[in-house]
KEBAZA-190684 format. One line per field, with one value per residue (C-alpha): residue number from 1; residue in three letters; x, y negated, z negated. Coordinates in nm, 3 decimals. Last residue first. Layout:
BEGIN
i <- c(NUM; ...)
aa <- c(ALA; ...)
east <- c(X; ...)
north <- c(Y; ...)
up <- c(Z; ...)
This chain:
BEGIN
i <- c(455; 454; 453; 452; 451; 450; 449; 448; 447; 446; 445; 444; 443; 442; 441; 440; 439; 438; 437; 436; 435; 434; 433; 432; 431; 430; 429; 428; 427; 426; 425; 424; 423; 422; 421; 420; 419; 418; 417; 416; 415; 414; 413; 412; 411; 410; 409; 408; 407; 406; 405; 404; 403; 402; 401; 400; 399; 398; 397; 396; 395; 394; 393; 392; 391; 390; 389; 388; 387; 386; 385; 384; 383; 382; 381; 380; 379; 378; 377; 376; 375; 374; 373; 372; 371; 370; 369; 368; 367; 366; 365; 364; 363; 362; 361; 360; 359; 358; 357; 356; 355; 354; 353; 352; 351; 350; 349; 348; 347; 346; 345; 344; 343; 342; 341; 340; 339; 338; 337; 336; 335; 334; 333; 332; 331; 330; 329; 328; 327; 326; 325; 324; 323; 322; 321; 320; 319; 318; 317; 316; 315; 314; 313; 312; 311; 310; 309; 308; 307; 306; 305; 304; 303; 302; 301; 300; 299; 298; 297; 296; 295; 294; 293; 292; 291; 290; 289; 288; 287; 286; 285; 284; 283; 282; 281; 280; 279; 278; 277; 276; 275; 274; 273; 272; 271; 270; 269; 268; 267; 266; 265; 264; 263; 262; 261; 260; 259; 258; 257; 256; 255; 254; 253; 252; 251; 250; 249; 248; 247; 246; 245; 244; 243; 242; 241; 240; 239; 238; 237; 236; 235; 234; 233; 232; 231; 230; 229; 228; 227; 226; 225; 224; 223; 222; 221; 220; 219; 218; 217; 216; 215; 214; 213; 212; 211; 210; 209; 208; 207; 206; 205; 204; 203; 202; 201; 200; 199; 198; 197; 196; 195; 194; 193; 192; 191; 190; 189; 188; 187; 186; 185; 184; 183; 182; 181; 180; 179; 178; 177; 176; 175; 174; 173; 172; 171; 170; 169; 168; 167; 166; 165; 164; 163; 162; 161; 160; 159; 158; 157; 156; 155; 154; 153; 152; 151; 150; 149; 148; 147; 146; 145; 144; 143; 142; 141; 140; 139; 138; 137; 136; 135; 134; 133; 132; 131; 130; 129; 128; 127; 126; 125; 124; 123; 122; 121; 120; 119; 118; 117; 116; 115; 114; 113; 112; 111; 110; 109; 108; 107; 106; 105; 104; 103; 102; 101; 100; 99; 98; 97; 96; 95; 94; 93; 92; 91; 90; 89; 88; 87; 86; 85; 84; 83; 82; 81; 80; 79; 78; 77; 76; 75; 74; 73; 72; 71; 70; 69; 68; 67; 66; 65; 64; 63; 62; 61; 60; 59; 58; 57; 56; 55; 54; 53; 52; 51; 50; 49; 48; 47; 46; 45; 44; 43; 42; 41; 40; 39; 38; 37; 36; 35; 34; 33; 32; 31; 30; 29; 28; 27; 26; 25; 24; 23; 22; 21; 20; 19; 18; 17; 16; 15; 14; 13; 12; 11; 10; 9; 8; 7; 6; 5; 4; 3; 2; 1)
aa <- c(UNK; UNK; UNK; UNK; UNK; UNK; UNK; UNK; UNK; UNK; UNK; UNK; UNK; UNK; UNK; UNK; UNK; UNK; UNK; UNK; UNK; UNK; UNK; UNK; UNK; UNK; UNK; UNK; UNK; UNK; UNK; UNK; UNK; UNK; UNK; UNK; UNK; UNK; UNK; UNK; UNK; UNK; UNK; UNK; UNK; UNK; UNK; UNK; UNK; UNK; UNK; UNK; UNK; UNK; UNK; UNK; UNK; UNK; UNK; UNK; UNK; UNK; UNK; UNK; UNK; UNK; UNK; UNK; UNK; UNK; UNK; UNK; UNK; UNK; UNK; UNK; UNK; UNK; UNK; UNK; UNK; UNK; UNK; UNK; UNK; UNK; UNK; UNK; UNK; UNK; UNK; UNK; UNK; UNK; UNK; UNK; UNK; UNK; UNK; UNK; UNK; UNK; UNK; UNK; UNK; UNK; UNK; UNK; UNK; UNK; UNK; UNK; UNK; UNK; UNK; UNK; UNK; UNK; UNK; UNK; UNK; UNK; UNK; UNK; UNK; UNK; UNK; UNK; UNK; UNK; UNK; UNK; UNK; UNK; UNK; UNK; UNK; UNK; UNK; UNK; UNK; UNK; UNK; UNK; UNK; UNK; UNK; UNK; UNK; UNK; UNK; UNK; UNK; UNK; UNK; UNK; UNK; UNK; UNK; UNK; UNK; UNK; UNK; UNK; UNK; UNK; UNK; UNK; UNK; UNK; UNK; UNK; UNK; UNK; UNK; UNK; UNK; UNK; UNK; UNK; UNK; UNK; UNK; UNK; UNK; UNK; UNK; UNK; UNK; UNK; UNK; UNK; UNK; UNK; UNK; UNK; UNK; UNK; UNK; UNK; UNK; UNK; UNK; UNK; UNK; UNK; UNK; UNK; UNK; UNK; UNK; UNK; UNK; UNK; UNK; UNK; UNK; UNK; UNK; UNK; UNK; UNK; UNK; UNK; UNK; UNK; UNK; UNK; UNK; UNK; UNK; UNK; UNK; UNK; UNK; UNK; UNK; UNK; UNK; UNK; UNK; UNK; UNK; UNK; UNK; UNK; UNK; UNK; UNK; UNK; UNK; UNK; UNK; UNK; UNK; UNK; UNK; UNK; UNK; UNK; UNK; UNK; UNK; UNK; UNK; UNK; UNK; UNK; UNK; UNK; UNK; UNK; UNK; UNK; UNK; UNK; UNK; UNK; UNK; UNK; UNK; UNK; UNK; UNK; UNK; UNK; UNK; UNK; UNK; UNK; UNK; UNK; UNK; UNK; UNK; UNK; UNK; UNK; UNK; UNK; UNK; UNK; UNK; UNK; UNK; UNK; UNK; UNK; UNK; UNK; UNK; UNK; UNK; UNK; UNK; UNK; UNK; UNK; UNK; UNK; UNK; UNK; UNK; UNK; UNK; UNK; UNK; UNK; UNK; UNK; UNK; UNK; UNK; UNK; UNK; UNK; UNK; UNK; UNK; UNK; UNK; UNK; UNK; UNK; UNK; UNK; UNK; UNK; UNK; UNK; UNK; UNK; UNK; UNK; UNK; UNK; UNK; UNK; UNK; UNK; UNK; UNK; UNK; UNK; UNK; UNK; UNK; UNK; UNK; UNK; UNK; UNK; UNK; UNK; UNK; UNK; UNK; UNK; UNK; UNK; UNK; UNK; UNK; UNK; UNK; UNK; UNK; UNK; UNK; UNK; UNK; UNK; UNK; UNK; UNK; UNK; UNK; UNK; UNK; UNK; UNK; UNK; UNK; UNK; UNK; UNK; UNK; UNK; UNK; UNK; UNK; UNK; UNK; UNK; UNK; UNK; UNK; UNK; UNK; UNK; UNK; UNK; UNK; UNK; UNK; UNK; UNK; UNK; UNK; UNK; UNK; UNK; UNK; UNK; UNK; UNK; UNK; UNK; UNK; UNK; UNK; UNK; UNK; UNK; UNK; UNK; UNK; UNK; UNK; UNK; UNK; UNK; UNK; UNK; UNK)
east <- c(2.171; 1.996; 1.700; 1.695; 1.806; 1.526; 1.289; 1.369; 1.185; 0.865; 0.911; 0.940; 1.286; 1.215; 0.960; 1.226; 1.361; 1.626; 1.632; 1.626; 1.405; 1.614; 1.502; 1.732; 2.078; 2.243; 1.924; 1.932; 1.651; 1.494; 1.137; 0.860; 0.702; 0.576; 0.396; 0.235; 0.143; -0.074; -0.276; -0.606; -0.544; -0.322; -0.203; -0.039; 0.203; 0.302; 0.662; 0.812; 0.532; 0.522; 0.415; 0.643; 0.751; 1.091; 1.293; 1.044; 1.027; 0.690; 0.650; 0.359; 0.337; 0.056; -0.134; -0.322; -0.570; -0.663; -0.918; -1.226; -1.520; -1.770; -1.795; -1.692; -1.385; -1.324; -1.033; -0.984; -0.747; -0.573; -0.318; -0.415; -0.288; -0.503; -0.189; -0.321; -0.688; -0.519; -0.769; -0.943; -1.071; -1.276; -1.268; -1.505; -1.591; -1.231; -1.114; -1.223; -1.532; -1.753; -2.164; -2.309; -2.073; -1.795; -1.828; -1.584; -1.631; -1.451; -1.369; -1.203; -0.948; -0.802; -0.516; -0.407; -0.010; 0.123; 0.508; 0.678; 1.017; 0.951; 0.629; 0.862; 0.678; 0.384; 0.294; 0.669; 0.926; 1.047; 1.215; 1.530; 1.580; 1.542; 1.836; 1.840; 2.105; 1.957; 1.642; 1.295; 1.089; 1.269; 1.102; 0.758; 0.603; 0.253; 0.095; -0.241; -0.417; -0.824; -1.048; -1.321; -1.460; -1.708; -1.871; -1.841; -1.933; -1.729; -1.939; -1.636; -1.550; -1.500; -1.208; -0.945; -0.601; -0.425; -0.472; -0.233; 0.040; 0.058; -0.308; -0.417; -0.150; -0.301; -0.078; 0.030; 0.053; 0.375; 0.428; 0.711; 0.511; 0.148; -0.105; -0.384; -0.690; -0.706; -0.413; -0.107; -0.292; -0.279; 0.100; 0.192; 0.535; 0.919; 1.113; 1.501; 1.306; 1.452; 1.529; 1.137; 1.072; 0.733; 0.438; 0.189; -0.074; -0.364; -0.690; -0.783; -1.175; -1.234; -0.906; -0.915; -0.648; -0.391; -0.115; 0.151; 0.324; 0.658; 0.789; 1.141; 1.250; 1.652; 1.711; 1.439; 1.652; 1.973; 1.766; 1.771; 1.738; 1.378; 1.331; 0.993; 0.912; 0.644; 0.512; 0.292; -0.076; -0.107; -0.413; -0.277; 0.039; 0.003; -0.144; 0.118; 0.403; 0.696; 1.014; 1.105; 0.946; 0.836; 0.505; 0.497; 0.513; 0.878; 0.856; 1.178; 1.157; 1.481; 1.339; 1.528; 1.300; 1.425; 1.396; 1.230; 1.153; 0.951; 0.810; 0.486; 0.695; 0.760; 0.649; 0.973; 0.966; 1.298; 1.359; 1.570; 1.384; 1.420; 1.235; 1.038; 0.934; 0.713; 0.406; 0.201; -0.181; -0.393; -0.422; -0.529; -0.704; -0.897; -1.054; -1.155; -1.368; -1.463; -1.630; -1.816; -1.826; -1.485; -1.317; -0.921; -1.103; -0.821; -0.574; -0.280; -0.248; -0.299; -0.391; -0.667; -0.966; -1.160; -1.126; -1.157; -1.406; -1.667; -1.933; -1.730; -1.648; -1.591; -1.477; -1.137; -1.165; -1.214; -1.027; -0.789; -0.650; -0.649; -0.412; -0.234; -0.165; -0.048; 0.165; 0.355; 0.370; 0.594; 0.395; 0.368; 0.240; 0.406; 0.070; 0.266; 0.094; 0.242; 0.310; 0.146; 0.319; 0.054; 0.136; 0.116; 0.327; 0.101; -0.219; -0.137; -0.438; -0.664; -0.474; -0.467; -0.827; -0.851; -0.657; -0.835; -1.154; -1.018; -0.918; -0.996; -1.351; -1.166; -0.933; -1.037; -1.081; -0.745; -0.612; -0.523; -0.443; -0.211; -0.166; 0.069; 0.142; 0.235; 0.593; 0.800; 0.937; 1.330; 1.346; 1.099; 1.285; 1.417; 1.657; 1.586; 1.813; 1.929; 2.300; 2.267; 1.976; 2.021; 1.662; 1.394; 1.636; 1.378; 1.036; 0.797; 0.418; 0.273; 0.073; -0.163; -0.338; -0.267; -0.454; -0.449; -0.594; -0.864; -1.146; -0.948; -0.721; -0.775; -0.657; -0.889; -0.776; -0.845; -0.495; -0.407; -0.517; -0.879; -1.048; -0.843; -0.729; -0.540; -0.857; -1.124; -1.095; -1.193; -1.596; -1.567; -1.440; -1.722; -1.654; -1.619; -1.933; -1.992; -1.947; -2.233; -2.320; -2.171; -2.337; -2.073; -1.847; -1.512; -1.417; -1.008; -0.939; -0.615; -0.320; -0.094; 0.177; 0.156; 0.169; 0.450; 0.665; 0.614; 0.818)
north <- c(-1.437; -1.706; -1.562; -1.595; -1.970; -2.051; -1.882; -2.119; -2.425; -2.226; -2.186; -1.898; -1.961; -2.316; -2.171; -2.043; -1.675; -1.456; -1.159; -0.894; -0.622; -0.458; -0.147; 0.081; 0.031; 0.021; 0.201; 0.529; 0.648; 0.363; 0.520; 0.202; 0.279; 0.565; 0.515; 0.787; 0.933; 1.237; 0.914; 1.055; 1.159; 0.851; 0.964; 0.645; 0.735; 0.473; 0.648; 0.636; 0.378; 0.230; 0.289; 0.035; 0.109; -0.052; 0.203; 0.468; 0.382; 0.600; 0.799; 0.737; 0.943; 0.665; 0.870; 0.703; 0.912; 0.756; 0.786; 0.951; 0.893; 0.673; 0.529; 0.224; 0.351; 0.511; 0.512; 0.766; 0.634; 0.870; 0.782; 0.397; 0.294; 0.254; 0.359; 0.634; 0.713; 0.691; 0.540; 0.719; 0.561; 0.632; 0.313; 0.229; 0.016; -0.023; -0.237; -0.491; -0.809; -0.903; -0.959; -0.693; -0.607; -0.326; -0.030; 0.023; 0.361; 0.425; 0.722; 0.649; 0.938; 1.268; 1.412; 1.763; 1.730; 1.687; 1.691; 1.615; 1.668; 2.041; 1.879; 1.718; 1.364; 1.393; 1.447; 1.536; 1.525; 1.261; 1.313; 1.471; 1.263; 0.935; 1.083; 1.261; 1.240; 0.879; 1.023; 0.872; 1.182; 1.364; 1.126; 1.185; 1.176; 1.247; 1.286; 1.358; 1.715; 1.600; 1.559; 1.350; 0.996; 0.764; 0.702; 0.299; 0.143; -0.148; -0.356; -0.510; -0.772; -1.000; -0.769; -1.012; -0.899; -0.510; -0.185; 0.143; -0.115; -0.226; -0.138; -0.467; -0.606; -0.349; -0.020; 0.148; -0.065; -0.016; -0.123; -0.385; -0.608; -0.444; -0.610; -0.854; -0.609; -0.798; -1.057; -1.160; -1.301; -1.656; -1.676; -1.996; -2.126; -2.167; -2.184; -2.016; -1.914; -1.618; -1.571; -1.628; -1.718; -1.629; -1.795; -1.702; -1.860; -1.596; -1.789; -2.001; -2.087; -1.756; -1.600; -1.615; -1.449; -1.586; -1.411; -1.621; -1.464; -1.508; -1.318; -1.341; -1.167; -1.206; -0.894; -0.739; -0.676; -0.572; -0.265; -0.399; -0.637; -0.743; -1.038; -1.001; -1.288; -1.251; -1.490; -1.314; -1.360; -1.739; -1.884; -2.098; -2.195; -2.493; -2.611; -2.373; -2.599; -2.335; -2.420; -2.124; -1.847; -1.533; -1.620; -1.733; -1.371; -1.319; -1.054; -1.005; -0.726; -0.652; -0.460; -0.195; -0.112; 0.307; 0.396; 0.711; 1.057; 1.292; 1.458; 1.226; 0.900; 0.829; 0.512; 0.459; 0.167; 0.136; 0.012; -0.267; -0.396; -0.702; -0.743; -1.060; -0.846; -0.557; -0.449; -0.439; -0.385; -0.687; -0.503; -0.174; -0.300; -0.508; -0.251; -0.093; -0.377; -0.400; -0.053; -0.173; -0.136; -0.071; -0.030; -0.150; -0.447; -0.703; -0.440; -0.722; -1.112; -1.247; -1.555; -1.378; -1.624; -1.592; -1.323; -1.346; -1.216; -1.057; -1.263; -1.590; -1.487; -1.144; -1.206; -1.175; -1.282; -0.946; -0.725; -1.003; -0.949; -0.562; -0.604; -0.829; -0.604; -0.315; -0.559; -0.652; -0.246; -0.218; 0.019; 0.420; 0.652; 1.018; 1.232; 1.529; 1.788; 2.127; 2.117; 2.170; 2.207; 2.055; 2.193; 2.019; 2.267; 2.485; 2.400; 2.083; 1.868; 2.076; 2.104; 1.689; 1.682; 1.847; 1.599; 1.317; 1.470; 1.504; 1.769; 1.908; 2.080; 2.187; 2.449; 2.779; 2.636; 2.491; 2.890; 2.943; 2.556; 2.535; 2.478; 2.564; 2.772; 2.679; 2.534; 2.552; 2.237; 2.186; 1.848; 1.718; 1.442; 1.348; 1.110; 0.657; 0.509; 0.198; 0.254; 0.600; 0.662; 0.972; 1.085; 0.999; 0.774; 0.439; 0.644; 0.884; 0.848; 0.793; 1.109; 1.118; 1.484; 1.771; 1.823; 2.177; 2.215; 2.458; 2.176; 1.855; 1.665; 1.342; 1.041; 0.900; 0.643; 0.241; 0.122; 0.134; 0.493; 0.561; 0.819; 0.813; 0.432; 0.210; 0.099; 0.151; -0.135; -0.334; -0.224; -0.343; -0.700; -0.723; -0.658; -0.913; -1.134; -1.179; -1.521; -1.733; -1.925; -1.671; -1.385; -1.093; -1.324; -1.533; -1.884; -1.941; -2.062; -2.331; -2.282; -2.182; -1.957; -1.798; -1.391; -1.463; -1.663; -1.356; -1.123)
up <- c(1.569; 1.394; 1.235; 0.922; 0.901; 1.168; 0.930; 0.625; 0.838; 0.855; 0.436; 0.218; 0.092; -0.008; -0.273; -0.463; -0.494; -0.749; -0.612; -0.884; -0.764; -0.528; -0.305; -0.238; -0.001; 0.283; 0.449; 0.661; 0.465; 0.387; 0.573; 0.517; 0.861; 1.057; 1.342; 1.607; 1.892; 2.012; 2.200; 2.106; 1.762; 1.688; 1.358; 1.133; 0.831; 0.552; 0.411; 0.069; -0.022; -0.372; -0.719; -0.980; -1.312; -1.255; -1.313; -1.292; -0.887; -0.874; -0.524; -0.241; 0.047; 0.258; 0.499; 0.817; 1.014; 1.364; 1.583; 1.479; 1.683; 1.614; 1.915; 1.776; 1.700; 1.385; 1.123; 0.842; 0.565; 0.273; 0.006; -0.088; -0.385; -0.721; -0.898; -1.127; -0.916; -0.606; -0.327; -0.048; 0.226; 0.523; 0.749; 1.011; 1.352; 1.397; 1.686; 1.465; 1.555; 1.285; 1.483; 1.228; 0.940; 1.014; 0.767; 0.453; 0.306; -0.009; -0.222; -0.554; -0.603; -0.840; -0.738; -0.641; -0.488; -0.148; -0.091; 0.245; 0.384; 0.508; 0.665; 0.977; 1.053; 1.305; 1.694; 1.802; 1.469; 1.296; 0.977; 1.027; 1.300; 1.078; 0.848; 0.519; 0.251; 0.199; 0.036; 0.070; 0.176; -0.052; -0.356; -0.192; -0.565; -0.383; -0.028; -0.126; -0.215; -0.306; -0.603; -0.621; -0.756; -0.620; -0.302; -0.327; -0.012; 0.126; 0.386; 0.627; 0.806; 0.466; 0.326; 0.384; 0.405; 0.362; 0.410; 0.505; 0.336; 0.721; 0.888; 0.873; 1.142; 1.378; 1.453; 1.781; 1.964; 2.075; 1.710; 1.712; 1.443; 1.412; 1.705; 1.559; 1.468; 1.075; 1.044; 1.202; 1.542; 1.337; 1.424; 1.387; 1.636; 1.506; 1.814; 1.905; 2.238; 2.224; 1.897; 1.829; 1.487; 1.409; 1.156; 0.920; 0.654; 0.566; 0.613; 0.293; 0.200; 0.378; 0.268; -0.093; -0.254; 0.034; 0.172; 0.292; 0.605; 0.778; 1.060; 1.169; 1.560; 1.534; 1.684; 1.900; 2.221; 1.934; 1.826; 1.468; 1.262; 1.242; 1.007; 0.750; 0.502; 0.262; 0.025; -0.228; -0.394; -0.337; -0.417; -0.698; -0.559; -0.483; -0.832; -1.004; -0.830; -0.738; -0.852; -1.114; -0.843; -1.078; -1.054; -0.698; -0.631; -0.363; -0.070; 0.118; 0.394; 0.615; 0.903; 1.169; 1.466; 1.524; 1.868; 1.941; 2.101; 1.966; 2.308; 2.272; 2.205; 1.900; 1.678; 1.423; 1.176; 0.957; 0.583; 0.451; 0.117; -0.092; -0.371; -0.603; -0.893; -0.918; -0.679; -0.950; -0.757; -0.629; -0.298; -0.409; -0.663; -0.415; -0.238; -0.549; -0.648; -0.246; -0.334; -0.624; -1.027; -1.074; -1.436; -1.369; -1.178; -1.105; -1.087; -1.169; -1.097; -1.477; -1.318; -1.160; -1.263; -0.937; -0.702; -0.325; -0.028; -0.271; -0.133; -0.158; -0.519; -0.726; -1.100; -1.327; -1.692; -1.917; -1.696; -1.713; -2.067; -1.975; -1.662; -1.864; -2.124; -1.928; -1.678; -1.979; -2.113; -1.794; -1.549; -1.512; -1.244; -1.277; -1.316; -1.183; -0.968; -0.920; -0.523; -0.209; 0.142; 0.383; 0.737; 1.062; 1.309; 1.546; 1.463; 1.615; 1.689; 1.480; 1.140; 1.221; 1.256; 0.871; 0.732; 0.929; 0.768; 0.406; 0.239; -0.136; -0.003; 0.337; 0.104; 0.269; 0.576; 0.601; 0.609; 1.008; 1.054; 0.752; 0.433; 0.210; -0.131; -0.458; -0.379; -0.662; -0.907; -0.907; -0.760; -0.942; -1.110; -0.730; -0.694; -0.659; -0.396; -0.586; -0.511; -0.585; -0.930; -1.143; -1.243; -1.540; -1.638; -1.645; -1.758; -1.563; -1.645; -2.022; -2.076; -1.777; -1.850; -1.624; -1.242; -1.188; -1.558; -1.497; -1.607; -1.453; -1.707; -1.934; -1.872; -1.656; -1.505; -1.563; -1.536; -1.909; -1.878; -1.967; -2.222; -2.574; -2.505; -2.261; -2.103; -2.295; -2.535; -2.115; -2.203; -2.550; -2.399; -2.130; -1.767; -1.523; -1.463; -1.037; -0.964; -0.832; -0.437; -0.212; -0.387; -0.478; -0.579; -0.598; -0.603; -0.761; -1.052; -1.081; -1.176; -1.524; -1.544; -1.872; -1.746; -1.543; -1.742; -2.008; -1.754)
């Protein structure tokens, strides 16, 4: 990993004010991090006052449980429920839910549950991304009105102490993701009854940091290349999507393009970004709700709440086992709850509301940000009415092989519609996630997609 954290390239424009750069944090400030009070990742390490939420002590390391073919088992497999959740007793325990939570108990009383489990602090990272993460504390700034980041060649949790809501925002999105992966994973959106047709994806996502042949210079305001081929039914086969996401999007909008089969023609795609339609969504998603956020965060005003305590979707390792299948999973108006795991966690709260004259099907986004991992757990969406819409959940588990957080399953509620998405599910997947592939710049190209998605 030290290629990564010498690549050179050029600074990217960042700030609060569009014409200055917001300082980063001083160098006695970032001797927190890593120390007796923060994680290496800006936490806190310490414990809640009765102890429901333990101490971060290091996270889960490589062996923590036997690994099939890259699909990751459970090392909580033996923990006991605590109790659960449900319509007749959310009352009791509104303080640690949030409002979408609490909407779902409404709109089926019946069968969403919340089974809650002994909380385990499992987040870990190599000790590479550990030290980068605090070299750039020191480095990294807000540009273009906090639309970008300057001096993120260290590429990690840009601001592992936040100051601002769009701070946090951007952890989230400048998190480890790992190395350049591969992923096959299926998208479900039922119909009302439960019903659904699985949209197979192959996922490759290569970091120009780990690319041997990639000019620095080029490269610079690249944050991933990501190329996404749908495989599955056979009427969608062939489909490629291609996307360069961009640190700074206002001086740079997010680069993207789609392979028709059909057509057998390359074509841009600027509709792949903010209330653009979700790849074979019904709909059902924008193209900013994949990774529960993602893109630019220039349409919004990003309030910082600060920090409280609340039962997320956490160490979902069942969620993401091959002995289960898709059907075991989706069930009408949500996914089954005997298959998911919420723990107490501490998070960042952050409101993002739509600027004057910015156009998004969402007027509003309630979020709420894992304190360890900096992913997002919990989304509220409103519509312009102000009523709530939809309630995204992301049930996050920790590959400790690779010391990467990621999504077992990215959920989407469509309160009105009593539909919904869920994406990311391997399940039924010929095998885990791989972080070895070995990528150049060539595969990331418009002319690379035809190649993909020749039938």
């Amino acid at each position: 990993m030290k290629k990564h954290f010498t690549l050179g390239g050029s600074a990217l424009a960042l700030s609060l004010l569009a014409c200055s750069a917001l300082a980063a944090i001083s160098p006695q400030e970032a001797e927190q991090l890593g120390g007796a009070k923060l994680t290496p990742t800006g936490a806190e390490k310490a414990g809640n006052a009765d102890g429901s939420i333990p101490a971060w002590t290091g996270g889960l390391k490589p062996g923590a449980a036997p690994v099939d073919n890259g699909f990751l088992g459970d090392p909580f497999a033996g923990d006991k429920l605590l109790f659960t959740i449900t319509a007749a007793n959310a009352e009791q325990y509104k303080d640690k839910l949030t409002p979408g939570q609490l909407a779902l108990f409404k709109r089926y009383p019946d069968s969403y549950k919340i089974p809650v489990y002994p909380t385990h602090r499992s987040a870990s990272a190599p000790q590479a991304v550990y030290d980068a993460i605090k070299k750039g504390a020191t480095q990294v700034e807000l540009a273009n009105d906090g639309n970008a980041l300057a001096h993120f060649e260290t590429r990690y949790t840009p601001f592992p102490i936040p100051k601002s809501g769009v701070e946090v925002v951007w952890n989230h999105e400048g998190r480890y993701r790992g190395t350049s992966l591969e992923r096959y994973s299926a998208q479900v959106v039922p119909q009302v009854n439960g019903d659904f047709t699985a949209v197979g994806f192959k996922e490759n996502t290569g970091f120009p940091q780990f690319m041997s042949d990639v000019d620095p210079a080029k490269s610079a305001n690249i944050l991933y290349y990501y190329k996404q081929e749908i495989i599955a039914p056979s009427r969608l086969t062939g489909t490629v999507n291609l996307a360069y996401e961009t640190i700074d999007q206002i001086k740079e909008p997010r680069q993207a393009w789609t392979y028709n089969a059909g057509q057998r023609r390359v074509r841009r795609a600027p509709e792949v970004a903010y209330d653009g339609p979700g790849s074979a969504a019904d709909g059902m998603r924008t193209a900013d709700n994949s990774d529960l956020y993602n893109g630019s965060p220039d349409r919004y005003t990003w309030k910082l709440i600060g920090k409280r305590e609340i039962y997320i979707p956490y160490n979902s390792y069942q969620l993401m086992s091959p002995k289960l299948k898709l059907a075991d999973i989706v069930r009408p108006g949500h996914i089954n709850p005997e298959h998911t795991r919420y723990e107490l966690h501490r998070v960042w709260e952050v409101e993002g509301t739509l600027k004057p004259g910015a156009r998004h099907v969402y007027a509003k986004r309630h979020m709420y940000f894992d304190e360890d991992t900096w992913m997002l757990a919990e989304v509220d969406h409103y519509d312009s009415r102000g009523q709530l819409w939809r309630v995204a959940e992301g049930h996050q588990a920790n590959d400790y092989q690779q010391g990467v957080a990621l999504y077992a399953a990215q959920t989407l509620y469509d309160l009105i519609a009593g539909r919904y998405l869920a994406m990311n599910l391997i399940n039924e997947a010929k095998q885990g996630t791989r972080y070895d592939m070995k990528y150049t710049a060539s595969d990331f190209t418009p002319a690379a997609l035809r190649n993909s998605g020749i039938r």
